[in-house]
PANUDO-237351 format. One record per residue (C-alpha): residue in one letter; x negated, y, z. Coordinates in pm, whole numbers, plus 32768, in hexadecimal, padded with zeros to 4 digits. Each point is the difference from the previous one (the first is absolute). Layout:
// PANUDO-237351
aXYZ
...
This chain:
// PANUDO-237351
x1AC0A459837F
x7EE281028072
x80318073818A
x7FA981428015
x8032800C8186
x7ECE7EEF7FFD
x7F1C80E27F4B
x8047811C80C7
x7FC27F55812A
x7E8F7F8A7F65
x7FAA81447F96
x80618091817E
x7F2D7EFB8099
x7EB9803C7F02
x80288163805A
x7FF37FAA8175
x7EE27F537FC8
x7F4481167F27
x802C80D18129
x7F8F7F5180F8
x7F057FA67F2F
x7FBF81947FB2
x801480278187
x7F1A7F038070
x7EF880997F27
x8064815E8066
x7FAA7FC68150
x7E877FCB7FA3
x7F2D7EEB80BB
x80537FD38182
x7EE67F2980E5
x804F7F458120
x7F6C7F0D80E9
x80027EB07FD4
x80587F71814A
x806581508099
x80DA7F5E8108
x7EC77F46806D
x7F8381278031
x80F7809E80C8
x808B80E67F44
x8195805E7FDB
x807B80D97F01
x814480C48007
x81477F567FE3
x7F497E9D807B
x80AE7F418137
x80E7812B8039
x7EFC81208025
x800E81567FA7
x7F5E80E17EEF
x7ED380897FE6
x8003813A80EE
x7F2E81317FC5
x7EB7807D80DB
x800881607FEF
x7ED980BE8103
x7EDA80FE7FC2
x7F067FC780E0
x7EAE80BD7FD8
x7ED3800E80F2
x7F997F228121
x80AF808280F7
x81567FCA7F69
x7FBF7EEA7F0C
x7F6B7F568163
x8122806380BE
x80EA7F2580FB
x813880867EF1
x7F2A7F8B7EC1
x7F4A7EB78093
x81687F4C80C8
x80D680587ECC
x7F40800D7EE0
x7EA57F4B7FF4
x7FE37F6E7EB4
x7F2A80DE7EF5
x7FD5816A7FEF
x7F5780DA7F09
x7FCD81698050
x7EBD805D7F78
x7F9B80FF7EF4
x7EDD80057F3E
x7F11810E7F8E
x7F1380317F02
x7EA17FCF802C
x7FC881307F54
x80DE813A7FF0
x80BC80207EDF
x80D381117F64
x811D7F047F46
x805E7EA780AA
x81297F567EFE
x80877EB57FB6
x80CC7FBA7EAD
x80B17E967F88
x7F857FAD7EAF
x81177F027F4E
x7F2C7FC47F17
x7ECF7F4D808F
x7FEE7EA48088
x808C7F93817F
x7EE7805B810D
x7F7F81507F1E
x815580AE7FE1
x7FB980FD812B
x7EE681047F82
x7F63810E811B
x7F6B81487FBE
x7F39806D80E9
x7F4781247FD4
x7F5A801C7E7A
x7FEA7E868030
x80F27EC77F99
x804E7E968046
x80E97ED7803F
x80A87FBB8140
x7F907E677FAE
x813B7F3A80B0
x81717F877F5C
x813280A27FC5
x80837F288149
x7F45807F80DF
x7FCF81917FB4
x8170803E7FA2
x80887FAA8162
x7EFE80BD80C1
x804881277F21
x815B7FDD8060
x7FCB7FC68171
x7F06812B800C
x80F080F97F96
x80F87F5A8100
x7EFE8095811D
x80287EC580F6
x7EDA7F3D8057
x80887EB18063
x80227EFA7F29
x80877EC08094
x80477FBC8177
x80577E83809A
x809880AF8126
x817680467F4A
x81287F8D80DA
x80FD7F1C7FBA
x812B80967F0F
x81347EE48005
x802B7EC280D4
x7F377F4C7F30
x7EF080B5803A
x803880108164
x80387E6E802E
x7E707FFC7F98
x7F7F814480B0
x7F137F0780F3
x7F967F737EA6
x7FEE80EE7EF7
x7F2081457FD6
x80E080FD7F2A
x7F6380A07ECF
x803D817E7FD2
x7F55807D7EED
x7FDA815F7F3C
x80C880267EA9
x7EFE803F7F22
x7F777E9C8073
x813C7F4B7FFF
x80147E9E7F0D
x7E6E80827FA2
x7EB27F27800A
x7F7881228095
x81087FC98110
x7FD97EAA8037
x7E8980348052
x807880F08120
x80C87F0E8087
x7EBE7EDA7FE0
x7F21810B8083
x80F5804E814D
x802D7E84803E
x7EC87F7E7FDC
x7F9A800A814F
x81477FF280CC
x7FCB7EF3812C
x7E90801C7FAA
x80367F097EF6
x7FC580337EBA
x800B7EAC7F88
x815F80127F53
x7FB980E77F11
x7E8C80437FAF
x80427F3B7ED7
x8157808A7F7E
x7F7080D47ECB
x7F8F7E5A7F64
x81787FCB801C
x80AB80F87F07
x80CA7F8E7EE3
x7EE7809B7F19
x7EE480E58001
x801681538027
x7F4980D97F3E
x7F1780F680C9
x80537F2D8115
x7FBD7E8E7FE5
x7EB580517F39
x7F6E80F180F2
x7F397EC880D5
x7FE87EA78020
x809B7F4D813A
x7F057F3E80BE
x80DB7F0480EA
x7E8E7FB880C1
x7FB8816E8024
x8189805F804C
x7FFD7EBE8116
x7ECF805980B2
x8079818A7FF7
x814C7F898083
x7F4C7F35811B
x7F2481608060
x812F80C9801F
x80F17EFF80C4
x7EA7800A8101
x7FD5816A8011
x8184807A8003
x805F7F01811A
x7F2C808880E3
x810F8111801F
x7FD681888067
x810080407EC4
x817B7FA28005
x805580DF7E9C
x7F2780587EC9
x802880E87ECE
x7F5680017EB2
x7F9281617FA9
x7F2680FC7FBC
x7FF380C48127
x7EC180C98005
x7F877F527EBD
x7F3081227F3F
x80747FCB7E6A
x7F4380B37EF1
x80317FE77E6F
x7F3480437EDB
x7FFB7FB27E93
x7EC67EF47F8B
x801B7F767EBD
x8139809C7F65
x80AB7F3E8165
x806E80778119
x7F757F9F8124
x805A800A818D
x7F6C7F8A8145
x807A7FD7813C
x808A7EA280BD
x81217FCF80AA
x80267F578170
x80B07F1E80F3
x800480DB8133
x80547EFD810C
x811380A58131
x80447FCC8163
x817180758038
x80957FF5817C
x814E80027FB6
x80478058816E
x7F7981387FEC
x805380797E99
x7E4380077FA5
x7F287F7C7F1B
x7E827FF77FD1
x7F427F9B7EE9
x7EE87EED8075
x7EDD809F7F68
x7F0B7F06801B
x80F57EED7F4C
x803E80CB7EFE
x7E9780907FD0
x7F817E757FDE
x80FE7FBF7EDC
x7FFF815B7F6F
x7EBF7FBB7ED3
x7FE77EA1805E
x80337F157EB3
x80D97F2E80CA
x816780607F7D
x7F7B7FE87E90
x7F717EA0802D
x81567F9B808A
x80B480917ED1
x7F3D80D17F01
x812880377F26
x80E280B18125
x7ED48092806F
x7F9580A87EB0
x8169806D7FB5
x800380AC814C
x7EC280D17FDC
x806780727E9B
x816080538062
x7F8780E38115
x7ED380867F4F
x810E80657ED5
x80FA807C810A
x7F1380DE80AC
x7FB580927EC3
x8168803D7F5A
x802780C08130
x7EE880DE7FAB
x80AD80337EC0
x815C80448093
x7F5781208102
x7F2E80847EC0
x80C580237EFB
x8181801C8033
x8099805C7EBF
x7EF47ECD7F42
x80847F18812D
x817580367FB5
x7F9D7FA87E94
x7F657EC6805A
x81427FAF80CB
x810280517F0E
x7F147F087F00
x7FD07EB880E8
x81AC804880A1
x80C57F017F3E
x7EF77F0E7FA2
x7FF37EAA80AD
x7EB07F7E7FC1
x7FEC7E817FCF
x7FD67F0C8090
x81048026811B
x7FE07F138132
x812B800680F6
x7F81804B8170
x80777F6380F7
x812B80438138
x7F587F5A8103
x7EF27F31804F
x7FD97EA18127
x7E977FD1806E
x7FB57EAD806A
């Protein structure tokens, strides 16, 4: 005799399975790193720790971007600059075009003429989104401790804090590299991370090759230079940095190159100083792309792009809130979770 209480139960468990299987591919590709606890990196809900905690701060201009406040609780990365035209223009617009292919989806008017904003859906949609958010910091290793966990591996651990728009992102992930790098003046652990994701990333993996000779002997020059000392804090930014955009070629195109400005903080008396002539040697010197010219690429076109969706915010309100309201619920692919905290060796 025929069970029907058997067949229902095989139809309930192929319909599990369909969705799961539907939700699996829902979620879209997700890169990791292979090895990541090598690495040093601990993601939320790992050995007890907390979740990933939000950065919010605006900081604009030397003086406060290079303050005691900014430099003892923040560090990390900042991006505060806006672009201008090289040439004044009476219309300055963005628009998202579904249509066209990943890395050409973002056309710019500028003036009577037209282009391409030339980088992936991964990378433009969070900036656009932290942009209109108005903060300037992007990722900080100076969080605190948020449950016993946590605080068990305070002497240990350096506590990611990191804005929204940049949260489980590759774009976020690079931030995070980029502040590391040179904590302890070592930045031996992970010059090489970008050979160890679970794939390649378009518009990031394929941007350079990674030379371990070059990347070594870079590595060896910096450990030489920072542990000389005069510096006890840094922060990646664009302080100062003069950004200009034009269209050549149907593309848009934007100078200007970001920084490690190297600190001295006395935390005795609440001051910091930037060491000028530290900072000045590293500022145009090819050192930090011949340790990693992926990171390094990413950052340069992340702040050149930044500088110059601010320009569009300040220009052109009403086309800005459009641009918003089109990029709002979209999650470009692929996502990359970023990390709670990171151990240097």
């Amino acid at each position: 005799m025929f069970d029907l209480s058997v067949l229902l139960r095989i139809v309930r468990l192929n319909l599990l399975l369909l969705f799961a299987a539907i939700s699996v591919a829902a979620a879209g590709p997700r890169v990791s790193i292979k090895g990541d606890e090598d690495l040093g990196f601990v993601y939320a809900g790992q050995h007890g720790y907390a979740k990933q905690q939000p950065l919010l701060y605006a900081a604009s201009g030397a003086q406060r971007v290079f303050s005691y406040a900014i430099v003892s609780h923040v560090g990390g990365v900042i991006l505060q600059g806006i672009a201008e035209p090289e040439t004044a223009v009476a219309k300055l617009a963005v628009s998202y075009d579904r249509a066209a292919g990943d890395g050409q989806r973002f056309k710019v008017i500028l003036g009577t003429e037209t282009g391409d904003i030339r980088a992936p859906d991964w990378q433009i949609i969070p900036l656009i989104k932290f942009v209109d958010s108005k903060q300037t910091a992007a990722v900080s290793l100076l969080g605190e401790p948020k449950n016993e966990a946590e605080k068990r591996e305070v002497n240990d651990s350096m506590f990611v804090e990191i804005h929204p728009a940049f949260r489980d992102t590759v774009l976020g992930n690079n931030f995070v590299f980029t502040d590391a790098m040179l904590v302890g003046s070592n930045p031996n652990q992970l010059r090489a991370v970008t050979e160890r994701f679970s794939e390649p990333i378009s518009g990031y993996s394929d941007l350079a090759p990674f030379e371990e000779a070059r990347s070594a002997a870079a590595a060896r020059r910096l450990q030489l230079a920072l542990q000389n000392g005069g510096w006890n804090s840094y922060i990646f930014t664009d302080v100062d940095v003069r950004f200009t955009f034009g269209i050549r070629d149907k593309k848009l195109e934007i100078s200007g190159e970001p920084y490690y400005a190297f600190v001295q903080a006395d935390e005795l008396k609440e001051t910091s100083k930037v060491n000028a002539e530290l900072t000045n040697t590293f500022r145009n010197d090819p050192v930090f792309q011949d340790l990693n010219p992926k990171i390094y690429a990413l950052n340069r076109s992340t702040f050149r792009i930044t500088a110059f969706l601010r320009s569009v915010r300040a220009s052109n309100a009403e086309g800005w809130k459009a641009l918003v309201k089109e990029v709002s619920g979209k999650t470009p692919e692929p996502t990359m979770e970023t990390p709670r905290a990171w151990i240097p060796d």
